[in-house]
C-alpha positions in Angstrom: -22.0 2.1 -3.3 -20.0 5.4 -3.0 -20.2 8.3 -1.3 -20.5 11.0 -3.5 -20.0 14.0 -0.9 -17.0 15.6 0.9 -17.4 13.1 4.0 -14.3 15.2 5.3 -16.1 18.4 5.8 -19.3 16.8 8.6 -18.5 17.4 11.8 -19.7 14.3 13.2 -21.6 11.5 11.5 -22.5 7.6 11.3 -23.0 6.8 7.2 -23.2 3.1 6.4 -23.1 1.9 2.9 -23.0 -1.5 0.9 -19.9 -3.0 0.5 -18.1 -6.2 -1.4 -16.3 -7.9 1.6 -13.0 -10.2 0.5 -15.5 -13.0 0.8 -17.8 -11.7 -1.5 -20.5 -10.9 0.7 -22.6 -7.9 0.8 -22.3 -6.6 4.2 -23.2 -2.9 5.8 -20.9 -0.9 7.0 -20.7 1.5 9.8 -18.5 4.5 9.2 -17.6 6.9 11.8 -16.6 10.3 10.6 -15.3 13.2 13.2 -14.4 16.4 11.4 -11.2 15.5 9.3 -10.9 12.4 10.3 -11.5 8.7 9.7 -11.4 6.9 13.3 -13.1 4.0 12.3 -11.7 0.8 11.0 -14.7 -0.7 9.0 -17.0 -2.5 10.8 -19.1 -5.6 9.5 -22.1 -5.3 10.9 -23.8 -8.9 10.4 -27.5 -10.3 9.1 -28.4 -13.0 10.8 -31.6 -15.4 10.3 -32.6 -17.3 12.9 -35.1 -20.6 11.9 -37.5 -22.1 14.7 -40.1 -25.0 13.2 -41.6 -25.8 17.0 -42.7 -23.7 20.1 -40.0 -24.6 21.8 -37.7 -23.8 18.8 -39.9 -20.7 19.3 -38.9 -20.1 22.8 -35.2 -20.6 22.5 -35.0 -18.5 19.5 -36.4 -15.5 21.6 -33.8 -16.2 24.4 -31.0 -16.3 22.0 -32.6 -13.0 19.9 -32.5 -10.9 22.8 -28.6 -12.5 24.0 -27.3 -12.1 20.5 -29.4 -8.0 20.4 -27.4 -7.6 24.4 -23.7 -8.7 23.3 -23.8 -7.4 18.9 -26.7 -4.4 19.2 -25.2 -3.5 15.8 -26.2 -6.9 14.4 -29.4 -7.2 12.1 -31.4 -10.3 13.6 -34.4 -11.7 11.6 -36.3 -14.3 13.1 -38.3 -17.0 11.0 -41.0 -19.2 12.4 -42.6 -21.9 10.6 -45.1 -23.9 13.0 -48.7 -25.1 13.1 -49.1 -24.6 16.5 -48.2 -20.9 16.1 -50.6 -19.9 13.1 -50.5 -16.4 14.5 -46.2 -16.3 14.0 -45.7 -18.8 11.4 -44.7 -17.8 8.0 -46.8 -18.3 5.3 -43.6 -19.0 2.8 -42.7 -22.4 3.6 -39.6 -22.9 5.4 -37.0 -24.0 2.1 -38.6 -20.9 0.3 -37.2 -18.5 3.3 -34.3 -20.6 3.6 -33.7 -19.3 -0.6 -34.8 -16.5 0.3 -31.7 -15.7 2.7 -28.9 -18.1 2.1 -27.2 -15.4 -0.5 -28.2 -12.7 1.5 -27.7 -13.1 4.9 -24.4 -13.5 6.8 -25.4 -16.3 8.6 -28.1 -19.1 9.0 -28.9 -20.5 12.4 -31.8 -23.0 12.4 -33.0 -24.1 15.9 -34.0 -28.1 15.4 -32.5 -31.1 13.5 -29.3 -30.8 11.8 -30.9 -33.3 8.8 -33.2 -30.6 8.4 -31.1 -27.5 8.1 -28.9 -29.8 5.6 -31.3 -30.6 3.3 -33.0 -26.5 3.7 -29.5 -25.6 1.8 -28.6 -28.5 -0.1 -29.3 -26.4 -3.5 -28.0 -23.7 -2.9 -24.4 -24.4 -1.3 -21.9 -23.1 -3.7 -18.4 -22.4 -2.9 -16.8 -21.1 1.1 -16.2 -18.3 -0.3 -19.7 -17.0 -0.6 -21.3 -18.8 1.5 -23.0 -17.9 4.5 -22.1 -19.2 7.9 -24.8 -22.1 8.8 -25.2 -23.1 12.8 -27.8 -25.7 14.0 -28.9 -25.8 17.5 -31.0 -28.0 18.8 -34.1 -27.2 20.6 -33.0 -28.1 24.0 -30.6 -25.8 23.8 -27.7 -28.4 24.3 -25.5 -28.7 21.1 -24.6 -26.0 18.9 -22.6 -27.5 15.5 -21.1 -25.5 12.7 -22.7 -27.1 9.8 -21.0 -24.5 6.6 -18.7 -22.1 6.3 -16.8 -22.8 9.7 -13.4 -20.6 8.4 -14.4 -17.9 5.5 -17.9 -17.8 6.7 -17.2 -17.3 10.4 -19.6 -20.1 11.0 -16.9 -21.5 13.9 -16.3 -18.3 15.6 -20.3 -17.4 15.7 -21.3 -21.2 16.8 -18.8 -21.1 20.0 -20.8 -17.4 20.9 -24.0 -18.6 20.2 -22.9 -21.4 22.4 -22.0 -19.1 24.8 -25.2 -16.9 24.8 -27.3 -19.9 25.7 -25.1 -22.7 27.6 -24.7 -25.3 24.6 -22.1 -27.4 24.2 -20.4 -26.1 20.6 -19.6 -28.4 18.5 -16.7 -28.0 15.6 -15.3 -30.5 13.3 -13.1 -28.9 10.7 -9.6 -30.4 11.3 -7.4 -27.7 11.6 -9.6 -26.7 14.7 -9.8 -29.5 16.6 -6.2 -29.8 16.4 -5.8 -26.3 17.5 -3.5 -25.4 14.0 -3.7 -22.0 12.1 -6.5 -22.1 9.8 -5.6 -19.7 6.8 -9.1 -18.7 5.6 -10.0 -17.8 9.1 -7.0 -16.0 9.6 -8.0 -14.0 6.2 -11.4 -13.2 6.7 -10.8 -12.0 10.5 -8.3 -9.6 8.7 -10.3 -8.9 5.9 -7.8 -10.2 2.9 -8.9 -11.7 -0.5 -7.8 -15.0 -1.1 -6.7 -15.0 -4.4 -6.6 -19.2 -4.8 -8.9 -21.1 -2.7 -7.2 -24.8 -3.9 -3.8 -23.0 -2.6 -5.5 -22.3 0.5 -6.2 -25.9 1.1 -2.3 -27.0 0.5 -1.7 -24.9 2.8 -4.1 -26.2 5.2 -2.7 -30.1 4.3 0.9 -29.0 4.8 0.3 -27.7 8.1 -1.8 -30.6 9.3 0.9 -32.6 8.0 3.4 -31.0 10.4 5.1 -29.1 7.3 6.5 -26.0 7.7 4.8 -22.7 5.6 6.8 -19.7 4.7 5.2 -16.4 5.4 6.4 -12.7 3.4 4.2 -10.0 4.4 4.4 -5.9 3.3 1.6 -6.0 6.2 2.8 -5.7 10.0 2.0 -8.8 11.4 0.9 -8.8 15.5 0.5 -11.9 17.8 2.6 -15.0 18.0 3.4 -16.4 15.1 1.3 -20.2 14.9 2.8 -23.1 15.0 3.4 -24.2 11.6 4.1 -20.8 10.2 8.0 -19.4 9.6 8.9 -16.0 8.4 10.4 -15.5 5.0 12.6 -12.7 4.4 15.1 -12.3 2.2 15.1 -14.5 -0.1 16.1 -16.8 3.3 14.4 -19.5 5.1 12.4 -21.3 2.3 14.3 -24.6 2.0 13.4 -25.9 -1.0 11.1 -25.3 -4.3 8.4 -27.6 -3.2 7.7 -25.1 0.3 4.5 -23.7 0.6 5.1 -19.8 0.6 2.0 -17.3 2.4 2.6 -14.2 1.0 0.4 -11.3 2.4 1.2 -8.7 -0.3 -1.1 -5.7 -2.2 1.7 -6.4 -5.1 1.6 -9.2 -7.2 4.7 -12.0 -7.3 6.2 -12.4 -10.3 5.3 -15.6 -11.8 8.2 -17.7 -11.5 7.2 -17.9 -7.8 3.7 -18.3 -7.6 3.8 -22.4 -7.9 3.8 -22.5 -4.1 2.5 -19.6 -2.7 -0.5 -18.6 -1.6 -1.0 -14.5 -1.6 -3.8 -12.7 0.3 -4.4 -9.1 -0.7 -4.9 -6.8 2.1 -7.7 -4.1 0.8 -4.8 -1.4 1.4 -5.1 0.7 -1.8 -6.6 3.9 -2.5 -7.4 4.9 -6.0 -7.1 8.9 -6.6 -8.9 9.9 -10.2 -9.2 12.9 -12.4 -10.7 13.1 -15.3 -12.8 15.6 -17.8 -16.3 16.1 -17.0 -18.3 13.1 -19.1 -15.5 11.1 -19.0 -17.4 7.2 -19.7 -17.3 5.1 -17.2 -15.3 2.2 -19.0 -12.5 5.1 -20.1 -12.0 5.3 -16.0 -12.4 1.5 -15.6 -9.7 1.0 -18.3 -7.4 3.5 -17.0 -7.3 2.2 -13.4 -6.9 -1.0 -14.1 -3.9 -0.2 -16.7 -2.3 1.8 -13.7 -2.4 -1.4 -11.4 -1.0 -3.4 -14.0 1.9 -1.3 -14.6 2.1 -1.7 -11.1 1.7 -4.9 -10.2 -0.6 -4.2 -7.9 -3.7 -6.7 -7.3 -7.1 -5.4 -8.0 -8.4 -7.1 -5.0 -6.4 -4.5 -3.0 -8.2 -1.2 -3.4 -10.4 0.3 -1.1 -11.7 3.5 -2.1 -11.6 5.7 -4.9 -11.1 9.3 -4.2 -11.1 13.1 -6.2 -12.1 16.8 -5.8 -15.4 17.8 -4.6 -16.1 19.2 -7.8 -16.1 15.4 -9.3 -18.6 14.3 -6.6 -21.3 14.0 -9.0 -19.1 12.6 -12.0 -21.6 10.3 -13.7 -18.3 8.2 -15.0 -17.0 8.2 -12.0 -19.7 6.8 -9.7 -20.9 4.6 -12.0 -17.4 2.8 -12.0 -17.1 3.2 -8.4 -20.7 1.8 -7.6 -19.9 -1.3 -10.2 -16.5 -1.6 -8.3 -18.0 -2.0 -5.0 -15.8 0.4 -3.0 -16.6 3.9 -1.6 -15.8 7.2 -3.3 -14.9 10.0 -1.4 -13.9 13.4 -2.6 -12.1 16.8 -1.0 -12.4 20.9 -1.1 -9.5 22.0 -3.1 -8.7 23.6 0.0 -8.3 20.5 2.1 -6.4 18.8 -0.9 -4.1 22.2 -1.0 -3.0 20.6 2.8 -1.8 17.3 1.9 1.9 16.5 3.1 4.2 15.4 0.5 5.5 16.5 -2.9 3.1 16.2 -5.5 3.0 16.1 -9.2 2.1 20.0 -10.4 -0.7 21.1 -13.6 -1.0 24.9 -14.1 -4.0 23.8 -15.8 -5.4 21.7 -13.7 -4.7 24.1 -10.8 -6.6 26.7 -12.8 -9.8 24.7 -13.3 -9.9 23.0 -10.1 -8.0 25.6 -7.5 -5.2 22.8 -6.6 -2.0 21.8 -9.0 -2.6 17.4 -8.8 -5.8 15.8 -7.9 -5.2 12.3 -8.0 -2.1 12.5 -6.0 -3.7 14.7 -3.3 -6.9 12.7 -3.0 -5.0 9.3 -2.6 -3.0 10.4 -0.2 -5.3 12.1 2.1 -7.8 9.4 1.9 -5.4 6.5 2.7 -3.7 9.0 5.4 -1.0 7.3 3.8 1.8 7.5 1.2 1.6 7.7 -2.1 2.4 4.2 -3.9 2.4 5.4 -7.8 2.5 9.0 -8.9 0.3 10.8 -11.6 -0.1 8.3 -14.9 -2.2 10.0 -17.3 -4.6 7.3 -19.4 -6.7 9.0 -22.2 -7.5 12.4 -20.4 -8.1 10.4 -17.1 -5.2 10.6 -14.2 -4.6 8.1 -11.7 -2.3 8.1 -8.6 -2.2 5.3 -6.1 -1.8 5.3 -2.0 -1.5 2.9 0.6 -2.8 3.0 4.3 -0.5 3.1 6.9 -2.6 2.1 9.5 -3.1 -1.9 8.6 -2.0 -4.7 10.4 -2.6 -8.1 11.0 -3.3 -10.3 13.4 -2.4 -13.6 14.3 
């Protein structure tokens, strides 16, 4: 999704729109707009399916409903019944239908009964962590609460010790790195919303830790928190002791090869993507030309954001169409708010007589990221591309 309108110019307004996550998922999210500026961090706003099969599955699910609707109001709760003795609240799919029906939809699964059950329910559909949804069980007594899928990159771990929480179970966790209290790298990407870009190097790097080995970490992100037990920085070219040291590199740029044997990189989504181009412009012509931009500069596709222009592109076939197939937001500026960015731009007497302002892509980039610019005007077929960064990310330990 995109938004194809100056968001810049409202004064105050709440848009949500569909967006890829780093996990894959489709998620909405909340954006808070004030005047000229963005003072919201994207929000994940969760869909969450609750299963009951008995009345007192029923009752409990109720109870933990209206907990989950008091602590996460901005969560999206649906609640599934499938029981004879409720006819008048029982579904008429049966309960693996609904359980297809939500597994690649919903965030997260909670089924209120037998944890056989709920395994076989998504048996055939599992597929990889990556994508899929967070699965809790509770049982009906409202006793144990077990992360059954997705513990790390799913958030299944985090959202089982809340629902615990919410309705006095006992939560129960098994995945190792856990229950020996050691950094869990996919956890500690999805919480800060980076792409893994190698899921079998994100389990070495689970094994080494476990193993009591130590892991490099490089990262172009500021990092906040301690530092886990496990984990050593990497700076300089000093610190890694030998070639068979697992390196976690937290990087929108892309290694160079030679190094990549033993590292794991996570791609903060840190990029901005500013875009000119002549009205008609195909969509693929714009596809093409970004992506020969981030090539040049080594800069991971995983790691843009947003795409951004001049209000007069807002309804740029091309454009949106790329943006929409993308799965980031497009956002475009008055030539007089473009006029205002801070830096030294790239300068078009033509361009400044068609659109009112001498660079486009430069401006837009920048002011979107309210950052610096990363790569100045390339020009690609008739289409120009500049890139940003943000200046506001971090990560947290």
């Amino acid at each position: 999704m995109y938004l194809g309108r100056n968001i810049r110019s409202q004064s105050c307004m709440m848009l949500r729109l569909r967006q890829v996550t780093a996990k894959g998922f489709r998620n909405w999210i909340s954006l808070r707009i004030c005047g000229n500026f963005l003072d919201g961090i994207w929000r994940f706003v969760m869909e969450a399916v609750i299963f009951a099969c008995s009345r007192k599955a029923y009752l409990l699910q109720k109870r933990l409903e209206g907990k989950w609707a008091l602590e996460q109001p901005e969560s999206k709760i649906i609640c599934k019944v499938k029981c004879k003795s409720l006819p008048e609240l029982s579904e008429k799919k049966s309960l693996k239908e609904c359980a297809a029906e939500y597994f690649s939809r919903a965030d997260a699964l909670v089924f209120i009964g037998a944890a056989g059950i709920a395994v076989r329910l998504i048996a055939p559909f599992l597929g990889h962590k990556s994508k899929d949804p967070a699965v809790v069980v509770l049982d009906e007594q409202g006793k144990f609460c077990i992360s059954l899928l997705s513990g790390h990159a799913g958030g299944a771990n985090e959202l089982t010790e809340k629902v615990a929480g919410w309705v006095g179970a006992v939560p129960v966790i098994t995945t190792a790195t856990d229950r020996e209290g050691k950094f869990a790298v996919d956890e500690f990407a999805r919480k800060n919303g980076l792409f893994i870009t190698d899921w079998e190097m994100a389990k070495r790097v689970s094994v080494e830790i476990l193993e009591g080995r130590q892991v490099w970490v490089d990262s172009e992100l500021p990092l906040e928190g301690r530092m886990p037990e496990g984990l050593s920085w990497y700076q300089d070219g000093i610190g890694k002791k030998n070639a068979e040291d697992m390196l976690l590199s937290i990087s929108y740029h892309k290694i160079p090869g030679r190094f990549l044997e033993n590292t794991l990189c996570l791609v903060p989504k840190a990029v901005v993507v500013g875009i000119g181009c002549r009205k008609g412009t195909a969509k693929e012509k714009i596809a093409d030309a970004v992506g020969q931009c981030l090539s040049e500069e080594r800069i991971w596709t995983e790691a843009v954001c947003m795409a951004a222009s001049i209000d007069l592109k807002k309804e740029e076939a091309g454009l949106l169409a790329y943006c929409q197939e993308s799965g980031f937001p497009f956002i475009t500026f008055s030539s007089e708010e473009l006029q205002k960015a801070e830096g030294e731009f790239s300068s078009s007497h033509f361009v400044k007589e068609v659109t009112g302002v001498s660079c486009v892509c430069e401006r837009s980039a920048v002011l979107a990221a309210e950052g610096k610019l990363l790569c100045q005007k390339k020009i690609y077929d008739g289409v120009t591309v500049a890139l940003a960064v943000k200046q506001k990310g971090k990560a947290v330990f």
